[in-house]
C-alpha positions in Angstrom: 14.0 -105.1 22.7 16.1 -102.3 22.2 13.4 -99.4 22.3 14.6 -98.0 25.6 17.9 -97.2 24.6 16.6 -95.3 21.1 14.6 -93.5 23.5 17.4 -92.3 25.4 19.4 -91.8 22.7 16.3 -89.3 21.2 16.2 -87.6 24.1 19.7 -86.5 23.9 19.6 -85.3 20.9 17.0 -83.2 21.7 18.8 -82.3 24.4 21.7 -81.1 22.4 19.8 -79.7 19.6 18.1 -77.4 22.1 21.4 -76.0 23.7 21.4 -72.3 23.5 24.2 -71.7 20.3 27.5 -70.3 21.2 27.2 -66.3 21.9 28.7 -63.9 19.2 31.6 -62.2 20.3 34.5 -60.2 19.0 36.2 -61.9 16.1 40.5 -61.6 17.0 43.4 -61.6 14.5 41.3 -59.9 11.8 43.5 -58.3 8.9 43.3 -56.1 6.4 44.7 -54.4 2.7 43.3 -51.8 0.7 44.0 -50.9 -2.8 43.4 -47.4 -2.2 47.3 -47.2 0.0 48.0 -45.6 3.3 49.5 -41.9 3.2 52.1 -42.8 5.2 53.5 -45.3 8.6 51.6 -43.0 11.1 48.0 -43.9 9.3 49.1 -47.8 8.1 46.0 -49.0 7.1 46.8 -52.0 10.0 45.5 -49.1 12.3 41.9 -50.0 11.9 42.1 -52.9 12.9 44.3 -53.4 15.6 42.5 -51.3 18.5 44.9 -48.6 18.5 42.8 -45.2 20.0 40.4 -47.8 21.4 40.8 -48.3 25.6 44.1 -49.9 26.4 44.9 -49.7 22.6 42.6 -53.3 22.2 40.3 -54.3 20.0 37.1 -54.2 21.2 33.4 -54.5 19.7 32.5 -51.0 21.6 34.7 -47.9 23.4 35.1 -44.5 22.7 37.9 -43.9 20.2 40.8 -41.2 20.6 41.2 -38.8 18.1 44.0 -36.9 16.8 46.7 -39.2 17.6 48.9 -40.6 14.6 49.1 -44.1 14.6 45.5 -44.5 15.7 43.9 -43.9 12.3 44.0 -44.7 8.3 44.3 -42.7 5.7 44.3 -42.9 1.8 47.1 -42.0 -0.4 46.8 -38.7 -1.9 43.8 -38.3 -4.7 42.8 -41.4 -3.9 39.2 -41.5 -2.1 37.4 -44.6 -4.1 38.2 -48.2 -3.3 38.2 -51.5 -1.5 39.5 -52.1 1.8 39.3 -55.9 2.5 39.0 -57.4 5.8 41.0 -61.3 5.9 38.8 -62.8 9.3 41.3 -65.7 9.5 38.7 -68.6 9.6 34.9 -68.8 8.5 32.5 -67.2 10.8 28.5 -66.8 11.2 28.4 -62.8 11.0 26.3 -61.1 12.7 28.0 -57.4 12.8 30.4 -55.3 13.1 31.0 -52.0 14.5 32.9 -49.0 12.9 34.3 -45.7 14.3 34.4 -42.9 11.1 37.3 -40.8 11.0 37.4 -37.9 13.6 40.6 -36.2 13.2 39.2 -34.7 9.9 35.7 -36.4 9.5 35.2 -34.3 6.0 37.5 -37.6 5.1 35.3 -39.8 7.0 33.8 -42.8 4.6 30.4 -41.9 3.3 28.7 -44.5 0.6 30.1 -47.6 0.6 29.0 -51.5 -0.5 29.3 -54.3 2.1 30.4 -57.6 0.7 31.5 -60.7 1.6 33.1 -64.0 0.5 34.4 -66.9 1.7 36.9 -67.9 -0.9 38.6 -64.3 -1.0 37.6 -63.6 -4.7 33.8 -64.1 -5.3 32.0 -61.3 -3.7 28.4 -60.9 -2.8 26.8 -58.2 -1.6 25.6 -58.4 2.0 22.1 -58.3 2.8 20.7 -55.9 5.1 24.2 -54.1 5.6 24.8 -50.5 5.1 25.2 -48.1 2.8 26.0 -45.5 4.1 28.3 -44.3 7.3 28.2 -41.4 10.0 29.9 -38.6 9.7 32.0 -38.2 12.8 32.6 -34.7 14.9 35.6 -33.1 14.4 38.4 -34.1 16.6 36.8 -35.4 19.7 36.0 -38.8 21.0 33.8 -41.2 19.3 31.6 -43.9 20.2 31.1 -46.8 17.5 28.3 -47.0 14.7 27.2 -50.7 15.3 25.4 -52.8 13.0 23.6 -56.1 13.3 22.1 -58.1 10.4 20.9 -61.9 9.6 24.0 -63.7 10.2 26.0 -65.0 7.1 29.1 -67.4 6.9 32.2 -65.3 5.5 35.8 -65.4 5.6 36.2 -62.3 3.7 34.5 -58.7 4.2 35.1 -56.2 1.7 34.2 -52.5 2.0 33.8 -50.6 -1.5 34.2 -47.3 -0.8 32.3 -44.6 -3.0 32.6 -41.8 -1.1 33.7 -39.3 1.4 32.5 -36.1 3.5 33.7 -33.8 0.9 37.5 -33.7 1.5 39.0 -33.7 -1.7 42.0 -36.2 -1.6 41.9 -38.2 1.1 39.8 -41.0 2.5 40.0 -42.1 6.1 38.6 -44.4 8.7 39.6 -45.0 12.4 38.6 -48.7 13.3 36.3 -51.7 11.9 35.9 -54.7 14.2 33.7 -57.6 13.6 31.2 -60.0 15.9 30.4 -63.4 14.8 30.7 -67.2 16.1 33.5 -69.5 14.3 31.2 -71.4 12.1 32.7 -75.0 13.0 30.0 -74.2 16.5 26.9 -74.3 15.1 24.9 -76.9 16.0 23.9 -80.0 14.0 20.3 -80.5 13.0 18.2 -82.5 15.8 18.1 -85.2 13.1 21.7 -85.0 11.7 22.5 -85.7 15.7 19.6 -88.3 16.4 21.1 -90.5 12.9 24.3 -90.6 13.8 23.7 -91.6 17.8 21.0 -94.1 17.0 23.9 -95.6 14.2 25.7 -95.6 17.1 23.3 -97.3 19.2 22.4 -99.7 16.8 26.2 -100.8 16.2 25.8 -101.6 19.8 23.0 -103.5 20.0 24.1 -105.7 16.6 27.6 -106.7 18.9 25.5 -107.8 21.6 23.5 -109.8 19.3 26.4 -111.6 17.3 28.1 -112.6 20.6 24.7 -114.2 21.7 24.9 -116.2 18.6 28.1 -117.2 18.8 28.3 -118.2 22.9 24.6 -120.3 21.5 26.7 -122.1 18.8 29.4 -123.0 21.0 
């Protein structure tokens, strides 16, 4: 009797199973601290993340980047060139990528070996598969387009950088700007069978109304 209306209700979750997932895009209000310090108010380590040097001083997921200009750029504290720098996203996020612009003012500072990790607690790390090891070096004071990397999306709230190295400058580590390209997690779509349960539960809460209120107008 009720077979038509299970039918529907299949074919919209189908339907909705089969929509195209929401499109990664540029992941705003990212923050960030280091344990390595920032030299001094001109290279805050804020500065990589908050599109300064980018176009229109916005965060963006591509752009050249200015160089040269303090206030656009981080940089260690003195004799300080290994550490984390550790990236808050603000939510929890599929990740797909992120794109990075090395420092250019100096790019002997630029970041050279580094781990990738992630977390979504903020204090168990794992390392991130298929992420890189190791950055570009940058050339020296001119304008740089981003180093962009993709990977197997992973739910995070954290990203942490472990930096091992540099270009060779002896006591300072830099980097100009980090942003990051994911979906907010709490989009992705239900499996066709999570969807079908719950709308044929629904459907059949339906149907069993309609047939207790026969039952009752019968006994009347």
């Amino acid at each position: 009797m009720y077979k038509k209306p299970l039918l529907g209700l299949a074919t919209l979750a189908l339907s909705i199973a089969n929509a195209p997932n929401a499109q990664a895009a540029l992941i705003n209000g990212v923050t960030v601290t280091t344990d390595m310090g920032s030299l001094d108010i001109f290279t805050n380590i804020n500065n990589i993340v908050n599109g300064s040097g980018l176009p229109g001083n916005t965060p963006s997921l591509t752009g050249n980047h200015r160089s040269g200009f303090t206030g656009t750029y981080w940089l260690s504290n003195y004799n300080v060139i290994t550490g984390n720098i550790t990236f808050n996203l603000n939510g929890t996020y599929s990740l797909g990528g992120f794109s990075l612009w090395n420092s250019n003012s100096e790019n002997s500072w630029g970041v050279k070996g580094v781990n990738v990790l992630t977390s979504t607690d903020g204090s168990n790390f794992t390392t991130l598969a298929g992420s890189p090891t190791q950055f570009e070096i940058e050339y020296y004071f001119s304008a740089e387009s981003p180093e962009q990397f993709s990977f197997a999306p992973v739910t995070a709230s954290y990203v942490r950088f472990q930096v091992l190295s540099n270009y060779g400058y002896p006591v300072l580590t830099g980097l100009s700007e980090v942003q990051f390209d994911g979906t907010p997690a709490a989009t992705a779509v239900p499996e066709p069978l999570t969807i079908f349960g719950t709308l044929a539960g629904l459907g059949g809460g339906a149907a069993l109304k309609r047939r207790l209120k026969e039952i009752k107008s019968k006994s009347v």
